[in-house]
N, C-alpha and C positions, 0 to 999 in steps of 0.2 A: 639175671632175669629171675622172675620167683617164680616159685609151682603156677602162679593162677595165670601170668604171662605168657610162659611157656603152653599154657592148656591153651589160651586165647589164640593164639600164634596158630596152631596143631588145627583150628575149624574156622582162619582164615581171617583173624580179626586182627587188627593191630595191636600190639602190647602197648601199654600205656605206663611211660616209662617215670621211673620214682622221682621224686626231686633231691636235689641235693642235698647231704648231708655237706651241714657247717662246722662236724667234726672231720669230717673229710678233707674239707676246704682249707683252713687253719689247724690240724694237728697239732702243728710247733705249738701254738696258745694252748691247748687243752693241757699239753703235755705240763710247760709251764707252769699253770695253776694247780695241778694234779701233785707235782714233784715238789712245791715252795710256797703253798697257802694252805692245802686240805691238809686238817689233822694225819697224821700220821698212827694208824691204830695197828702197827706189826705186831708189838709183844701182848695187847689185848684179844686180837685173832688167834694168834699161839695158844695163849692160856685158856682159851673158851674151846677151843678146838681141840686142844690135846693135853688134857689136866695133867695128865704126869709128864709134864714136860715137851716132851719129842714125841713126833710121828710115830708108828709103828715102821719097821723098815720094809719097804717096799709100796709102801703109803702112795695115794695119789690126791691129787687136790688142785681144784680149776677155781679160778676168779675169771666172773660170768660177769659180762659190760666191761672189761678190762682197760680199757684205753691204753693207755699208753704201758698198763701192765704194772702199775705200782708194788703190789701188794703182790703178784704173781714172781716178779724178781726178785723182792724184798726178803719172799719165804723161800724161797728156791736156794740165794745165795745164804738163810739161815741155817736151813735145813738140805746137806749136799744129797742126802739118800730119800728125799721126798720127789716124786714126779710131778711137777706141776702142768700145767696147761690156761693160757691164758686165750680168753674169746671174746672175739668183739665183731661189728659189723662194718669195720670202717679198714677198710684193707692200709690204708697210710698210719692208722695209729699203732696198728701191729707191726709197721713197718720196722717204726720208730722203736717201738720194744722189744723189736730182735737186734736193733742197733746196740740198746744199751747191754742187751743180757750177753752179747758175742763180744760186749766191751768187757763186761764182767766174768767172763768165760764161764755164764753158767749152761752146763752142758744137759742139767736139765729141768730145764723151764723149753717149752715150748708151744708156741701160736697154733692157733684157729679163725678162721675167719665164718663168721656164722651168726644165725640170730638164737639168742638164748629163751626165744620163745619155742622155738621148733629143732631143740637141739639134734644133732647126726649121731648119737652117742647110744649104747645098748641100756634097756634096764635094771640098775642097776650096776653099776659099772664107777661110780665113783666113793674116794672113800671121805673128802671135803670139798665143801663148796663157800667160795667167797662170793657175797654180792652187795659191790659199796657205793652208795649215789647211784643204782641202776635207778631206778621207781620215777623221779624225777621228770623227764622226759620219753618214758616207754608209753607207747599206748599197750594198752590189753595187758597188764601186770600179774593177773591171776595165772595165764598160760604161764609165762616166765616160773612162777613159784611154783606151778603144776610140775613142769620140767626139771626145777631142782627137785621136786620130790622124786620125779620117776627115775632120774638118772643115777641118785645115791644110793648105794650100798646100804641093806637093814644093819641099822647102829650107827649110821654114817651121820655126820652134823654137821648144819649148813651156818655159815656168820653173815646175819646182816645190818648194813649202819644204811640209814638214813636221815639226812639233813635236816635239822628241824625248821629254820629260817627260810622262808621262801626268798628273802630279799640276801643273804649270804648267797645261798646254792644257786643263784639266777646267774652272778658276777661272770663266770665264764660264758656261756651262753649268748648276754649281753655283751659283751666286750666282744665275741667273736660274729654277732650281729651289726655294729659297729664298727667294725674294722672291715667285715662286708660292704656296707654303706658306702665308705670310705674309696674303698678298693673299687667300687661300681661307679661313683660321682663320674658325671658326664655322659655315661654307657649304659648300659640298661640296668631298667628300674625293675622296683615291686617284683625281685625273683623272689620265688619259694623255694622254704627249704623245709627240709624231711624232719625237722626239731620244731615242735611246738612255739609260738611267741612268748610264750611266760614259760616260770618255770612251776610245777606245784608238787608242795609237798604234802606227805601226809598227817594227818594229826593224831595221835594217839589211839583214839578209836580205829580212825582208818587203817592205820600198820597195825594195830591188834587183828581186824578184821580180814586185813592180805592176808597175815600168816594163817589162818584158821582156816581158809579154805582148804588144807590137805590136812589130812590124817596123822599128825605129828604125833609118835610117843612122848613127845615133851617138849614146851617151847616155852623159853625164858623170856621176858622183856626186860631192859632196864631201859634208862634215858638218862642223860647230863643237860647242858647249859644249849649245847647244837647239834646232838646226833640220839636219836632214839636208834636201841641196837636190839636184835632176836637172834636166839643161838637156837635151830633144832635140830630136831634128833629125829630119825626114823626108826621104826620100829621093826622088831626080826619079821622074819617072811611070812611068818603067821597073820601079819598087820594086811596084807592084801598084794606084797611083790614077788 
């Protein structure tokens, strides 16, 4: 139930309950697409993140919209003395990511279930942050970037990729709308669900323009052929944490 449910609930009103996530629904397919079609950007995360190579030891570092935890397992099993934390709002896709990381025996990568708009985390308390194909499908995308700012440690640096094809980054999405359909033929129709019917991305002005709403000591952009990427930096505590 969320804060404004629970308030509703408390002076007697009915909660009005969310609609389903289709990540929810179909996990396995997310995971799928996640694991055997989207670039693989480990060693580009690494080297943007921690130029001399490795972590600092005792380093912590959370990939925020995680799904199935790609990139949270991937560093974890690179890196054994880094603490990762992977977060999502889909309790089946973190299911799935503690499957594979207890396949991998990585003892530390560990879940959260949560939304990366309104993290439970103190100020300042993280020392990286990954966020890849979040933007996508979030409503209210500034909160999300407000929260990796307040949550990182000054110095701390956050990597973000986002898709530049809106007709690429839709594929999963559609295909698990579609197998929806499929799944529904005969039984009920026209359900709603908690993921947008398209997907959109943003265009170069736009993701310039996310990143600049917080106080970055410095923020890089590049872009390639399907992912425009920003790496930033928070500043010491003098900057305002």
């Amino acid at each position: 139930m969320t804060q404004a449910s629970a308030e509703n609930e408390g002076r007697g009103i009915s909660p009005v309950e969310e609609p389903e996530s289709l990540f929810e629904r179909f996990p396995w397919l997310y995971a799928i697409c996640r694991d055997h079609l989207f670039r693989d950007d480990t060693k580009r995360i690494s080297s943007a993140l921690w130029p001399v190579g490795v972590p600092a030891k005792g380093s912590s570092l959370s990939e925020l919209g995680c799904g199935p935890a790609f990139y949270a397992r991937h560093l974890a099993a690179r890196f054994g003395h880094l603490r990762v934390t992977g977060v999502d709002r889909s309790g089946r896709q973190l299911r799935r990511a503690r499957t594979h990381a207890l396949a991998r025996r990585l003892s530390n990568c560990t879940f959260e279930q949560g939304d990366v708009r309104a993290l439970a985390w103190p100020t300042g308390s993280v020392d990286a942050l990954v966020a890849s194909r979040l933007f996508m499908v979030l409503s209210e995308p500034e909160r999300a970037v407000a929260e990796m700012y307040r949550v990182l440690k000054p110095g701390g640096r956050c990597f973000i990729a986002e898709p530049r094809s809106a007709l690429r980054a839709s594929v999963p999405l559609q295909a698990m709308r579609l197998l929806a359909t499929l799944a529904d033929f005969g039984g009920e129709r026209g359900r709603s669900y908690r993921e947008p019917g398209g997907v959109s991305v943003l265009d170069v002005g736009g993701f310039r323009s996310l990143i600049k709403t917080q106080p970055w000591s410095a923020a890089r952009h590049w872009r390639d052929t399907w992912y425009q990427y920003a790496l930033c930096e928070k500043g010491p505590e003098r900057d305002g944490t």
